[in-house]
mmCIF file as gemmi writes it, N, C-alpha and C atoms, coordinates in Angstrom:
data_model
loop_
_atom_site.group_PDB
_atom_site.id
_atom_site.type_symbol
_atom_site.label_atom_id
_atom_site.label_alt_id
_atom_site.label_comp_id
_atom_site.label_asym_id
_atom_site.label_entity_id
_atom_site.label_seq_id
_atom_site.pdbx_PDB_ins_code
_atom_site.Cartn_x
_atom_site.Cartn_y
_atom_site.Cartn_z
_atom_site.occupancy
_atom_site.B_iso_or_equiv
_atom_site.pdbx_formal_charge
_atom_site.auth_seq_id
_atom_site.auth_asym_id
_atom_site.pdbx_PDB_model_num
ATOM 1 N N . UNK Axp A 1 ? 0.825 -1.208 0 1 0 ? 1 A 1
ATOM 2 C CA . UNK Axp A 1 ? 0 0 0 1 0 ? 1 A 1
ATOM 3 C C . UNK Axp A 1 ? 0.866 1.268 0 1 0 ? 1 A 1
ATOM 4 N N . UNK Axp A 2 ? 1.909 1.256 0.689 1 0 ? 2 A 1
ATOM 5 C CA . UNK Axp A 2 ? 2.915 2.499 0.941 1 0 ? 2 A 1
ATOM 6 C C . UNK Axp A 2 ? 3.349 2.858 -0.607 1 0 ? 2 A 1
ATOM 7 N N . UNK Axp A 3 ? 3.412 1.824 -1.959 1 0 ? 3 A 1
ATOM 8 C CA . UNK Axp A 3 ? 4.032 2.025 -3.356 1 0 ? 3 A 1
ATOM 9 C C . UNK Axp A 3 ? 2.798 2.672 -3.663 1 0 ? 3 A 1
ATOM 10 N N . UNK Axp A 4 ? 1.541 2.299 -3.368 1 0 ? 4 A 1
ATOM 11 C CA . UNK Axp A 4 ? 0.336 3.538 -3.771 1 0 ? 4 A 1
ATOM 12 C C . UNK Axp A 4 ? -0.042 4.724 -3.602 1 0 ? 4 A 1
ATOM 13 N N . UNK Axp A 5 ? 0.772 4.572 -2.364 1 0 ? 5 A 1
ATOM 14 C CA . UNK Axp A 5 ? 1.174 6.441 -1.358 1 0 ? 5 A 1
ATOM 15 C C . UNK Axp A 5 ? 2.215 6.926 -2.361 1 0 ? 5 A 1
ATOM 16 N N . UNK Axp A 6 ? 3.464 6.803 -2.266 1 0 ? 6 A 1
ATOM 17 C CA . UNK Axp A 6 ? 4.243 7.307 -3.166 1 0 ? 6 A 1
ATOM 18 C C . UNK Axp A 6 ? 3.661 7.484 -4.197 1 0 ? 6 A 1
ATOM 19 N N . UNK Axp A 7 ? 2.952 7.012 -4.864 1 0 ? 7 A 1
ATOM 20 C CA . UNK Axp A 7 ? 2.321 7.329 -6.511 1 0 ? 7 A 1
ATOM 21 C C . UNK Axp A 7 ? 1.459 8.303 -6.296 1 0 ? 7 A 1
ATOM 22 N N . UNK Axp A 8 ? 0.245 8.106 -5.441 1 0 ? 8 A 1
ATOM 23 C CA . UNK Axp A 8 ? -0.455 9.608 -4.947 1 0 ? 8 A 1
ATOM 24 C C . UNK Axp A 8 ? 0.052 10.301 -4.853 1 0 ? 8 A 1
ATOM 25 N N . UNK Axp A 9 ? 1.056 10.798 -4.033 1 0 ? 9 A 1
ATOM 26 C CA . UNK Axp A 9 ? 1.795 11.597 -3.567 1 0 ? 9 A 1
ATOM 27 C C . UNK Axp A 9 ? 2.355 12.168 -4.569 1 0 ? 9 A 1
ATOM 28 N N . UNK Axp A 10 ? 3.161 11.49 -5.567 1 0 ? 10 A 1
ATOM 29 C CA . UNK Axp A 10 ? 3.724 12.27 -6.451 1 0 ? 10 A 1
ATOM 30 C C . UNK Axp A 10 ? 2.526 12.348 -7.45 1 0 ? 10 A 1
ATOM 31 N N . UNK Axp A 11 ? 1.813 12.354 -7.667 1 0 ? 11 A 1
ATOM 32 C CA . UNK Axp A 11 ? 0.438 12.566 -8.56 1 0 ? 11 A 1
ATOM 33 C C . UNK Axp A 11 ? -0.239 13.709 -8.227 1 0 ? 11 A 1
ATOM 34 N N . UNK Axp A 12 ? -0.609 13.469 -6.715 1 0 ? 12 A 1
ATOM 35 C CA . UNK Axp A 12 ? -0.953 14.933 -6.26 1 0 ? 12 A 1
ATOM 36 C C . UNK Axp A 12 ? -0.392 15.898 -5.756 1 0 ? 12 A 1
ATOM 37 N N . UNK Axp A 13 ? 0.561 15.717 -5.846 1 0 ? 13 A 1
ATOM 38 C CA . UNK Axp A 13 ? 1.462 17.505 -6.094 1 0 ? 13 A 1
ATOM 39 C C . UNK Axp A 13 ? 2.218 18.207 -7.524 1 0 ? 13 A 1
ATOM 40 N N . UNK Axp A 14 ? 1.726 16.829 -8.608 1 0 ? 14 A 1
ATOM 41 C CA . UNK Axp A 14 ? 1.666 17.335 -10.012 1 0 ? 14 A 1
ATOM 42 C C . UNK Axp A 14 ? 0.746 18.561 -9.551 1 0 ? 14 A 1
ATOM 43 N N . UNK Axp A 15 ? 0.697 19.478 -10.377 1 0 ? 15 A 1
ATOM 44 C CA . UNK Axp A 15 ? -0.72 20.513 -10.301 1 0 ? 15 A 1
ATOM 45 C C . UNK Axp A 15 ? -1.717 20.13 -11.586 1 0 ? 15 A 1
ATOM 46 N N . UNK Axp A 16 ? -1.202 19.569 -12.984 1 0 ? 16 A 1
ATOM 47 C CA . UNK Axp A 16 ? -2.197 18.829 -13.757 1 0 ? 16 A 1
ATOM 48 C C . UNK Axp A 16 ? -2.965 17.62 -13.298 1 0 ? 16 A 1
ATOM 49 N N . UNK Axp A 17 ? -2.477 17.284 -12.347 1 0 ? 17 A 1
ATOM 50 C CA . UNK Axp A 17 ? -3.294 15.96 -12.017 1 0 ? 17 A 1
ATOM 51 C C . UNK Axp A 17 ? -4.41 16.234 -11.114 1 0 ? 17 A 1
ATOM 52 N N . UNK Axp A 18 ? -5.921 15.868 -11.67 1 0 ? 18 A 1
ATOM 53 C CA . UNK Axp A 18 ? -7.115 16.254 -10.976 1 0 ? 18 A 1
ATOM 54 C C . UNK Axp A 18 ? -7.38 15.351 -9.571 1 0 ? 18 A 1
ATOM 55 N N . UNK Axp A 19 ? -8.091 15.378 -8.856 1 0 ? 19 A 1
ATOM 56 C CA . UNK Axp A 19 ? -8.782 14.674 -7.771 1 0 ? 19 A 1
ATOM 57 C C . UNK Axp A 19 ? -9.614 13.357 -8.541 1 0 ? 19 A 1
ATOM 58 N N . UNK Axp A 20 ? -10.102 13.849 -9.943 1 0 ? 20 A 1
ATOM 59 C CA . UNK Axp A 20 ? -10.467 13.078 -10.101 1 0 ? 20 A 1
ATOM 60 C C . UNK Axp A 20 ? -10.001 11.927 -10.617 1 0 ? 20 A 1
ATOM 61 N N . UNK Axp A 21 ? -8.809 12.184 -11.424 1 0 ? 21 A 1
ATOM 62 C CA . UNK Axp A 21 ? -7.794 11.217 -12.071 1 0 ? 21 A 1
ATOM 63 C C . UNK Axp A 21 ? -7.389 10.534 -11.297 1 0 ? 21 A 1
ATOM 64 N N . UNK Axp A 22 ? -6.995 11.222 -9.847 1 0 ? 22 A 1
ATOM 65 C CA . UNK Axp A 22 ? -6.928 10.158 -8.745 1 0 ? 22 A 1
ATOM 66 C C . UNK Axp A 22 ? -7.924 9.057 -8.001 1 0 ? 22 A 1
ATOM 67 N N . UNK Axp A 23 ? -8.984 9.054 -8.65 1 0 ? 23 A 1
ATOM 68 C CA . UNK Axp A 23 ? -10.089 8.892 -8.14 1 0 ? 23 A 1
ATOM 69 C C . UNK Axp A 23 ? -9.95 7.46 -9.145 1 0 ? 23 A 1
ATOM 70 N N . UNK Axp A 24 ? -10.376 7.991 -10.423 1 0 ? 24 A 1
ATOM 71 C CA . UNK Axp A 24 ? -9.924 6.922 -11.305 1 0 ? 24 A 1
ATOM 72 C C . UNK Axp A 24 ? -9.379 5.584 -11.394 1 0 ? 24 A 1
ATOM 73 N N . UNK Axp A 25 ? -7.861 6.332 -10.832 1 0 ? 25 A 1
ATOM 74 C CA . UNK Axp A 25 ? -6.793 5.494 -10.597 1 0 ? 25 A 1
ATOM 75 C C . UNK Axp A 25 ? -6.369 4.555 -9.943 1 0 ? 25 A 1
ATOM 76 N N . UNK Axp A 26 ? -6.614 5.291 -8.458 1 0 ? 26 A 1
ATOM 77 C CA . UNK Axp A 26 ? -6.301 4.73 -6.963 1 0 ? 26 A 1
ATOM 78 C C . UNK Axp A 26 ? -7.652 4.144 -6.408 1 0 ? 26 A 1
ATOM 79 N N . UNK Axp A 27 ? -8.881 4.814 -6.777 1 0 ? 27 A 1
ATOM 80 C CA . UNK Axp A 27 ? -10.116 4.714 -5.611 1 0 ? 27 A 1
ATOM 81 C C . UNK Axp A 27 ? -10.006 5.291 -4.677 1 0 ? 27 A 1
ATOM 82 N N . UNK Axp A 28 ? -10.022 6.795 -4.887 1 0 ? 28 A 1
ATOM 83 C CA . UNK Axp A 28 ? -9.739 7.475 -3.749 1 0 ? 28 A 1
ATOM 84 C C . UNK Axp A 28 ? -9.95 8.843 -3.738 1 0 ? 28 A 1
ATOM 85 N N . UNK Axp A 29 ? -10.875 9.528 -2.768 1 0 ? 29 A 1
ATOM 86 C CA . UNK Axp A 29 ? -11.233 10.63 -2.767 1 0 ? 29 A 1
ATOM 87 C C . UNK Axp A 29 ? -10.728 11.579 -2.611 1 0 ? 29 A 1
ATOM 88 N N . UNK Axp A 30 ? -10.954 12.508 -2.645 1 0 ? 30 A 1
ATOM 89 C CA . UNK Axp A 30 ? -10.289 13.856 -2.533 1 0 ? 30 A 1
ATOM 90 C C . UNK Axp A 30 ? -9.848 14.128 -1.324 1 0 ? 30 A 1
ATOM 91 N N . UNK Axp A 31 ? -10.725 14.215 -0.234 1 0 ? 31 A 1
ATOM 92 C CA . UNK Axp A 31 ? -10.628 13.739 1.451 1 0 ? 31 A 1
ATOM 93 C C . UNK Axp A 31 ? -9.605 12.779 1.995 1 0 ? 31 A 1
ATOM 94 N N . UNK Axp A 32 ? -9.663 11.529 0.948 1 0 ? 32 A 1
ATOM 95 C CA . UNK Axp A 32 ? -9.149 10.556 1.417 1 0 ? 32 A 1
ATOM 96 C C . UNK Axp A 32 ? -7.38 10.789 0.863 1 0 ? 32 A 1
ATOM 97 N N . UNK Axp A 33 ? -7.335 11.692 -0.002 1 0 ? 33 A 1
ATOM 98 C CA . UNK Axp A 33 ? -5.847 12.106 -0.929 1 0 ? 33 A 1
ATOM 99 C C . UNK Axp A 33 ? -5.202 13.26 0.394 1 0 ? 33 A 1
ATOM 100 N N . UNK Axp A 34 ? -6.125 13.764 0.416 1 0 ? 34 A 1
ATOM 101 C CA . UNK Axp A 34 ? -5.681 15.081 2.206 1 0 ? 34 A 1
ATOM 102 C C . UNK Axp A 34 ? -4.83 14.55 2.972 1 0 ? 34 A 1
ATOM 103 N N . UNK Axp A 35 ? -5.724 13.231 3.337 1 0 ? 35 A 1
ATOM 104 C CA . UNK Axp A 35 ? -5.705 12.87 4.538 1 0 ? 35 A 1
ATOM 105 C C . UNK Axp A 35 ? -4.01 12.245 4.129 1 0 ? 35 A 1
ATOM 106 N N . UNK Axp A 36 ? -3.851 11.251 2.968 1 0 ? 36 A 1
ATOM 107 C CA . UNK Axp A 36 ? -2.498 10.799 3.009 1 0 ? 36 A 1
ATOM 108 C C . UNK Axp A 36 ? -1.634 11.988 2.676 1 0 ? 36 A 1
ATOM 109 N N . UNK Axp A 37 ? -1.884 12.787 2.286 1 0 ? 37 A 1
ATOM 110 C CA . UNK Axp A 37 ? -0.824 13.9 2.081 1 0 ? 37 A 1
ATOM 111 C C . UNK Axp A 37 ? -0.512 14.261 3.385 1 0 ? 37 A 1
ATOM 112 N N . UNK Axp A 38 ? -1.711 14.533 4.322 1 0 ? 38 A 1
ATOM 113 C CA . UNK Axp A 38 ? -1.205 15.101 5.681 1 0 ? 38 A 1
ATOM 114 C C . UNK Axp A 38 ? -0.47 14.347 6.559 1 0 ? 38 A 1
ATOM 115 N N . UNK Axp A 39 ? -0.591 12.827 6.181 1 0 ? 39 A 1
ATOM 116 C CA . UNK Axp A 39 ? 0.27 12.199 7.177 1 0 ? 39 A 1
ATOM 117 C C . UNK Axp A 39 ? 1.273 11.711 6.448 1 0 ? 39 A 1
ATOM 118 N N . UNK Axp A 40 ? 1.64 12.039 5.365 1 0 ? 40 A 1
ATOM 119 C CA . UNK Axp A 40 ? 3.171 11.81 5.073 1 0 ? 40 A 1
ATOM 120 C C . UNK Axp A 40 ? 4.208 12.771 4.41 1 0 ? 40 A 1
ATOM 121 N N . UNK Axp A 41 ? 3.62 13.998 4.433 1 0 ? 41 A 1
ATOM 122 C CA . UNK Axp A 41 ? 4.399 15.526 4.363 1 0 ? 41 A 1
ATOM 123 C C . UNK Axp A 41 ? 4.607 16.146 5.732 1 0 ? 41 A 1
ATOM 124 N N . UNK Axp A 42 ? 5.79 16.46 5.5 1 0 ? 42 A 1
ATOM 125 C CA . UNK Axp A 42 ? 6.345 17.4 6.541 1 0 ? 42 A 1
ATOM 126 C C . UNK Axp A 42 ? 5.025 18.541 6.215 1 0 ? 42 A 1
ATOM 127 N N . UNK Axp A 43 ? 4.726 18.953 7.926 1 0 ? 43 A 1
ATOM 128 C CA . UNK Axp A 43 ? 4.279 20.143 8.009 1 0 ? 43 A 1
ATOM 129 C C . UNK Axp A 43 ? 3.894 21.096 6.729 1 0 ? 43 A 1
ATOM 130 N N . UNK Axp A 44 ? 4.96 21.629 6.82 1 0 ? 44 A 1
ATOM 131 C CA . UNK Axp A 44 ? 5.287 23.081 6.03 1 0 ? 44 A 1
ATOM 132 C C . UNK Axp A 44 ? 5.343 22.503 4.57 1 0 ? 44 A 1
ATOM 133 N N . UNK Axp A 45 ? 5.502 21.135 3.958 1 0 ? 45 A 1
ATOM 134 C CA . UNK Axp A 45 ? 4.965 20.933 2.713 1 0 ? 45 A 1
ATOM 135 C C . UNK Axp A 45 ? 3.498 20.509 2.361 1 0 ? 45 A 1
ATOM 136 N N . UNK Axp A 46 ? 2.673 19.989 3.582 1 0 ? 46 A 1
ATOM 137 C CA . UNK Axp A 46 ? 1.468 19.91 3.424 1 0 ? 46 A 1
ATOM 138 C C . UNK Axp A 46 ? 0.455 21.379 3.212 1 0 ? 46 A 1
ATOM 139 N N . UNK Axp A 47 ? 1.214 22.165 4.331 1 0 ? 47 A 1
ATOM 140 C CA . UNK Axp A 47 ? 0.661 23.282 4.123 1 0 ? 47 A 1
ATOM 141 C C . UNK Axp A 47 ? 0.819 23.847 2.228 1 0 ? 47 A 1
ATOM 142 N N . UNK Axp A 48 ? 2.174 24.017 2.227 1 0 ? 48 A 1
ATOM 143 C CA . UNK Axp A 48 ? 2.04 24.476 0.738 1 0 ? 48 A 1
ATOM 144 C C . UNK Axp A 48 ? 1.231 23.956 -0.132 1 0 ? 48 A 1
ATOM 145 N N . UNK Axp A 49 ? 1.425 22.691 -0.277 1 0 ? 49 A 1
ATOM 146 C CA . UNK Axp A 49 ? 0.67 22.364 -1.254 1 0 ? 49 A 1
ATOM 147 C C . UNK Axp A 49 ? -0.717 22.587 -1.336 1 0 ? 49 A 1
ATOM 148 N N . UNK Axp A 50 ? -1.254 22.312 0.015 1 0 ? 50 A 1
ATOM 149 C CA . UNK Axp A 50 ? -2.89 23.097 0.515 1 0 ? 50 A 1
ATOM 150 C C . UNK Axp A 50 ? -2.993 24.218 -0.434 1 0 ? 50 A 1
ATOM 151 N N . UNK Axp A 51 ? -2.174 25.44 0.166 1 0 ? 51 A 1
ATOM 152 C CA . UNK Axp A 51 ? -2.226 26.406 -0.376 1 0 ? 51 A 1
ATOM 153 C C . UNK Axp A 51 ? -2.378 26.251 -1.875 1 0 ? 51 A 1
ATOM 154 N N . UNK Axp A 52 ? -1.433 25.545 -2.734 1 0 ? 52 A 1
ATOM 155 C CA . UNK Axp A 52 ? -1.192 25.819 -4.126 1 0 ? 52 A 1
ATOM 156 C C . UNK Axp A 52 ? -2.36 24.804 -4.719 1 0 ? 52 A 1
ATOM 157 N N . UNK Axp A 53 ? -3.131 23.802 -3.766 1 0 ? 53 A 1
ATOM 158 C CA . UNK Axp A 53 ? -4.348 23.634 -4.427 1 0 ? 53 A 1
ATOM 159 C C . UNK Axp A 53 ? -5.612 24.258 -4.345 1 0 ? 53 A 1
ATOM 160 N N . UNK Axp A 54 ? -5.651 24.676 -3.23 1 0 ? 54 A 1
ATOM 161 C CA . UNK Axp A 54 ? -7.005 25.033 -2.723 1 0 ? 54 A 1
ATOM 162 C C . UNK Axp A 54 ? -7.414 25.572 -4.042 1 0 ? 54 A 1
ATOM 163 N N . UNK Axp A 55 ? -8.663 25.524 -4.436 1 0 ? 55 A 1
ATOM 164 C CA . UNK Axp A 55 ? -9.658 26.244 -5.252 1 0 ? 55 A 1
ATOM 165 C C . UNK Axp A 55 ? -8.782 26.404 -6.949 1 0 ? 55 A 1
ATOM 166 N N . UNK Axp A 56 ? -7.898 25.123 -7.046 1 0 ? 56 A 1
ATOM 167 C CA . UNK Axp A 56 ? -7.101 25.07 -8.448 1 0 ? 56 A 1
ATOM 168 C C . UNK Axp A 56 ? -7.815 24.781 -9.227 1 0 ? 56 A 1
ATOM 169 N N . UNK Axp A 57 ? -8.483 25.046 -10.484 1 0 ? 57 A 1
ATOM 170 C CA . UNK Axp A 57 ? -9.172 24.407 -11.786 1 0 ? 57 A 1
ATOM 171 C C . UNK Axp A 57 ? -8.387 23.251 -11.917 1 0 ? 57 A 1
ATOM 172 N N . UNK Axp A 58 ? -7.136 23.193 -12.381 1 0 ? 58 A 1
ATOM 173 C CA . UNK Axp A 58 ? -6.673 22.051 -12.959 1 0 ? 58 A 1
ATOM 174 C C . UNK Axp A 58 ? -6.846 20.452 -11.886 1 0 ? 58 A 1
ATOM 175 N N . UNK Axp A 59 ? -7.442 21.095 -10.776 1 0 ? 59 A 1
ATOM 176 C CA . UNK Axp A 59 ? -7.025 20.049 -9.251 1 0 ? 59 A 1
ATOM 177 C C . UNK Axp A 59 ? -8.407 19.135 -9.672 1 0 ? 59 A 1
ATOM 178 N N . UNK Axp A 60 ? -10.12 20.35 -10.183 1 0 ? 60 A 1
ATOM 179 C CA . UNK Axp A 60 ? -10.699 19.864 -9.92 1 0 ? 60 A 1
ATOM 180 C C . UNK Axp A 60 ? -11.549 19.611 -11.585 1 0 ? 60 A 1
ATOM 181 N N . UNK Axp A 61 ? -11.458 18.356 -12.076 1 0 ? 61 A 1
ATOM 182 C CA . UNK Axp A 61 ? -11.585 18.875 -13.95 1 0 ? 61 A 1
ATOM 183 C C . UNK Axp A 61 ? -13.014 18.942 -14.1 1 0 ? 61 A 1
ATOM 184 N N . UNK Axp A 62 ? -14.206 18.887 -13.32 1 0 ? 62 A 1
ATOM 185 C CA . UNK Axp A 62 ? -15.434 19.205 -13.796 1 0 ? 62 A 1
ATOM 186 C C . UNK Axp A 62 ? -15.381 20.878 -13.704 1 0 ? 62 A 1
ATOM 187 N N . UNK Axp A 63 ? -15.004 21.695 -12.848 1 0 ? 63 A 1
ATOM 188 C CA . UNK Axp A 63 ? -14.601 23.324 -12.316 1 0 ? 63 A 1
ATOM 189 C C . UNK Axp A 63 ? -14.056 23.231 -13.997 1 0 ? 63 A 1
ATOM 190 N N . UNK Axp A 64 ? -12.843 22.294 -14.056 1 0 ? 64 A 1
ATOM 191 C CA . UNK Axp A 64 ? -12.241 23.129 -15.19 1 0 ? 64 A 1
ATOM 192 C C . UNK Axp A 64 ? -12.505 22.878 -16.37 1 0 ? 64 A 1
ATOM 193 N N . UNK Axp A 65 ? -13.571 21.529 -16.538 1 0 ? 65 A 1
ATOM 194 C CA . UNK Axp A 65 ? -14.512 21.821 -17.748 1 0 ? 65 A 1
ATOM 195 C C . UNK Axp A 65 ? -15.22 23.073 -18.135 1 0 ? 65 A 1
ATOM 196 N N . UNK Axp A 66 ? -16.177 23.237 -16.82 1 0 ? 66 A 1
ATOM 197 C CA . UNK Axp A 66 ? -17.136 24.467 -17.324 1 0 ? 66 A 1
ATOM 198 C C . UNK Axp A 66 ? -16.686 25.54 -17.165 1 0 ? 66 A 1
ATOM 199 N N . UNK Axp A 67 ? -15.34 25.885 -16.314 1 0 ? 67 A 1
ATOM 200 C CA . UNK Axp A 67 ? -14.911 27.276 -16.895 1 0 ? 67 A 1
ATOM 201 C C . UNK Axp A 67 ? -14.345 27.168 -17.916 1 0 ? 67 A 1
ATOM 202 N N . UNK Axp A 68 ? -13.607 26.623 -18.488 1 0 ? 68 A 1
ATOM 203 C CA . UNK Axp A 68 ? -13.111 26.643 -20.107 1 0 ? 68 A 1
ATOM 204 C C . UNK Axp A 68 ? -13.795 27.119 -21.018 1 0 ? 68 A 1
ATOM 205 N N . UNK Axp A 69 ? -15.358 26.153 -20.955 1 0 ? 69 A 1
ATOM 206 C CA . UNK Axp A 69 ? -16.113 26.389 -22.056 1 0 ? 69 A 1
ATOM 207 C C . UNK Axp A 69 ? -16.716 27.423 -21.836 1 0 ? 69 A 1
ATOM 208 N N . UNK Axp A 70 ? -16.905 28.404 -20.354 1 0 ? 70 A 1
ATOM 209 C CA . UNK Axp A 70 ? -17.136 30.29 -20.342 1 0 ? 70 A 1
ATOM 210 C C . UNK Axp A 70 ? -16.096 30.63 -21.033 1 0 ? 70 A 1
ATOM 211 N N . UNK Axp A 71 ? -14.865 30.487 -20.788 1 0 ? 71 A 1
ATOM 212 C CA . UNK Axp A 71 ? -13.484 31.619 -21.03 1 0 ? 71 A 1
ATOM 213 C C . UNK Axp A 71 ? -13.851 31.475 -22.906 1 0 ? 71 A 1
ATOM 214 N N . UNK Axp A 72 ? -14.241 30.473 -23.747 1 0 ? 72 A 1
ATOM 215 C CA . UNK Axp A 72 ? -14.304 30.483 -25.073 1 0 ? 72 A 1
ATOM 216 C C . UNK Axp A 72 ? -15.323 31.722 -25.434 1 0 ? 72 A 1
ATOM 217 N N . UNK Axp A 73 ? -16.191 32.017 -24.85 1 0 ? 73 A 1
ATOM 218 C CA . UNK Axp A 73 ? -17.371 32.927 -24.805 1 0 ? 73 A 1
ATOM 219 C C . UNK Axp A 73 ? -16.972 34.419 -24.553 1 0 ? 73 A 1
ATOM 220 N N . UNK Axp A 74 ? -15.768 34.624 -23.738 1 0 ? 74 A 1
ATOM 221 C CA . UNK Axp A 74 ? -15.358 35.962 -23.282 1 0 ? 74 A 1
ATOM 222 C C . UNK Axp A 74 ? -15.409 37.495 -24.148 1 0 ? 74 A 1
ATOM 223 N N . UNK Axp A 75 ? -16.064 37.99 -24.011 1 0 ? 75 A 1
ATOM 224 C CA . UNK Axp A 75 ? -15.994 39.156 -25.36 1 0 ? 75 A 1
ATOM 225 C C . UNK Axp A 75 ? -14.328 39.627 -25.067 1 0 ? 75 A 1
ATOM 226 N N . UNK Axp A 76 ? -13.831 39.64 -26.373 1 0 ? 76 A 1
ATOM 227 C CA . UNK Axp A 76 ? -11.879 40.097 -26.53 1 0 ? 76 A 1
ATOM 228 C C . UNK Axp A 76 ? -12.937 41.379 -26.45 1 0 ? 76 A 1
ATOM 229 N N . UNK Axp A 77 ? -11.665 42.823 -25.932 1 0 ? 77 A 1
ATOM 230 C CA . UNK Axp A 77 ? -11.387 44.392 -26.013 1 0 ? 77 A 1
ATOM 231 C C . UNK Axp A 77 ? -11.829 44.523 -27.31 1 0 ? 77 A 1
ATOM 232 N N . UNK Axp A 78 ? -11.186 44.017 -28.278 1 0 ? 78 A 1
ATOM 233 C CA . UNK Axp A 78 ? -11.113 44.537 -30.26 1 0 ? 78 A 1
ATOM 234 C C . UNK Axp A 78 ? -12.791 44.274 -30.511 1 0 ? 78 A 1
ATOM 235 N N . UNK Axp A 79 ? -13.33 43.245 -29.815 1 0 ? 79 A 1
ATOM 236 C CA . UNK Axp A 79 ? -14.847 43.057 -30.367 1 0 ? 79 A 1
ATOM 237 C C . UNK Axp A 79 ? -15.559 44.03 -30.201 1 0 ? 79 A 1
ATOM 238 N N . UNK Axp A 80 ? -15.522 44.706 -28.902 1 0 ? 80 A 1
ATOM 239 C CA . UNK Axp A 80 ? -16.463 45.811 -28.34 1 0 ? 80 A 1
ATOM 240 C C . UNK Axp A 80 ? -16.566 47.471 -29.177 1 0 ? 80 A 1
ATOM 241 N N . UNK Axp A 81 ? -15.582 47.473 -29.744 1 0 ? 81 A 1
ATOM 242 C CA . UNK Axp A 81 ? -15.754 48.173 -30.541 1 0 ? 81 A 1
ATOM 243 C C . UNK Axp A 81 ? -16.542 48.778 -31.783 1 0 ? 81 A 1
């Protein structure tokens, strides 16, 4: 089980790799990805990475489905004219 931690682990601190790909992969939730991050990062790297996911599109790919397909819609400056 610990060779499945290491693979999470380095999976989820890719920043392309979603919760859900992990989900996919491993069988394993988003909660349940926390939880091994928190008990096998030092402190101060769990925290970061917290930080550098919290509220990431790329972390979460349904978020970053449907904002994509807004950002295609965006009126450009040159249109408004």
């Amino acid at each position: 089980m610990s060779e499945n931690y290491d693979k999470i682990i380095r999976l989820a601190w890719h920043d392309k790799t979603s919760f859900d790909e992990l989900k996919r992969k491993f069988n394993v939730s988003e909660d349940e990805v926390i939880k091994i991050m928190r008990t096998n990062l030092k402190l101060n790297s769990f925290r970061l990475w917290r930080k550098r996911v919290n509220g990431r599109r790329s972390k979460h790919q349904k978020k970053s489905e449907i904002l994509s397909s807004f950002e295609n819609y965006k009126i450009q400056t040159y249109e408004v004219n």
